[in-house]
C-alpha positions in Angstrom: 18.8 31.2 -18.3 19.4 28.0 -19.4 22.8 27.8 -17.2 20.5 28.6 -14.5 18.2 25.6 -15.2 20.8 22.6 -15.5 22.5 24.2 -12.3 18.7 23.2 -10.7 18.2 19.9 -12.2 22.1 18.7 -10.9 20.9 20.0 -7.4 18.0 18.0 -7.6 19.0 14.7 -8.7 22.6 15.1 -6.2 19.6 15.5 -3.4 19.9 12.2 -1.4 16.7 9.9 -1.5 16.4 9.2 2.2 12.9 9.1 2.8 12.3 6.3 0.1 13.9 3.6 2.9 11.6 5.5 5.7 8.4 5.0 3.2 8.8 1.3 2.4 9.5 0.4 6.4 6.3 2.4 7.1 4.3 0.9 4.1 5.9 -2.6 5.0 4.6 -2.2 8.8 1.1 -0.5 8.1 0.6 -3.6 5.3 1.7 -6.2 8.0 -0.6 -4.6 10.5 -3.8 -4.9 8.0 -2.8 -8.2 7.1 -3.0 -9.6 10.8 -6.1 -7.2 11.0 -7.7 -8.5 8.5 -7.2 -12.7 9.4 -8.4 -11.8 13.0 -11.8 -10.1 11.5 -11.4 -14.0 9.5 -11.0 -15.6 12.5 -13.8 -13.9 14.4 -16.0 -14.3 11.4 -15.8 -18.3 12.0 -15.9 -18.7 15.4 -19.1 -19.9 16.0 -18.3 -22.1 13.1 -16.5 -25.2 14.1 -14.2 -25.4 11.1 -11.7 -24.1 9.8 -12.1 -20.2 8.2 -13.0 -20.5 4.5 -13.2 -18.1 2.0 -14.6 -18.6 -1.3 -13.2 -17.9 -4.9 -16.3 -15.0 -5.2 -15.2 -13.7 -1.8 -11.6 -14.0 -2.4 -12.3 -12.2 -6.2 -13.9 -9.2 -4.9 -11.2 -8.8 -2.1 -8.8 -8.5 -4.5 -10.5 -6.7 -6.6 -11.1 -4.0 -3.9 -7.1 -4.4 -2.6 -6.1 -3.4 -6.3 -8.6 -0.3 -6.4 -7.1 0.9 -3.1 -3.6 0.5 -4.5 -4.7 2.2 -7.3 -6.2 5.3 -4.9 -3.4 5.0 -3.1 -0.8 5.7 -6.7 -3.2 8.7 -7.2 -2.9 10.1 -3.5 -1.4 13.8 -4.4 -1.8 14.0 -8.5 -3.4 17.6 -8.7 -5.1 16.8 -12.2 
C-alpha cells in the first residue's frame, strides 16, 4: 500500500506545471484591462470638472481596502471548507 502511494505522489509532482504561465498571462491581461477600466470611469468622473482627476486619501483608502478584500475572495475561490 504504501509502494502504491509514493508511486502516486512521484507521478504527481513529474506532472509538468503548464497552466501556471497560462494563468499569470490571463491574470496579467484581465488586471491590465480593469486597470484602464477603472482610470476611464476616473476620467469620466471629472469631465465636467476642469481639472485634473483627483482622488482623495479617504477615497484612495477604501479602494484599497476593497482591492485587498477581492484578492482575498479571489485566494478563497474553490476552498470547499
Amino acid at each position: 500500500m504504501s509502494k502504491r502511494m509514493e508511486v502516486e505522489d512521484y507521478v504527481q509532482d513529474a506532472e509538468p506545471r503548464s497552466w501556471v504561465p497560462k494563468v499569470l498571462v490571463l491574470g496579467a491581461v484581465i488586471g491590465a484591462a480593469t486597470g484602464v477600466l477603472g482610470a476611464y470611469l476616473l476620467i469620466q468622473r471629472s469631465k465636467n470638472d476642469p481639472s485634473a482627476p483627483k482622488l482623495s486619501t479617504g477615497e484612495g483608502m477604501r479602494l484599497g481596502v476593497l482591492l485587498f478584500g477581492l484578492l482575498r475572495q479571489i485566494q478563497l475561490l474553490g476552498d470547499d471548507e
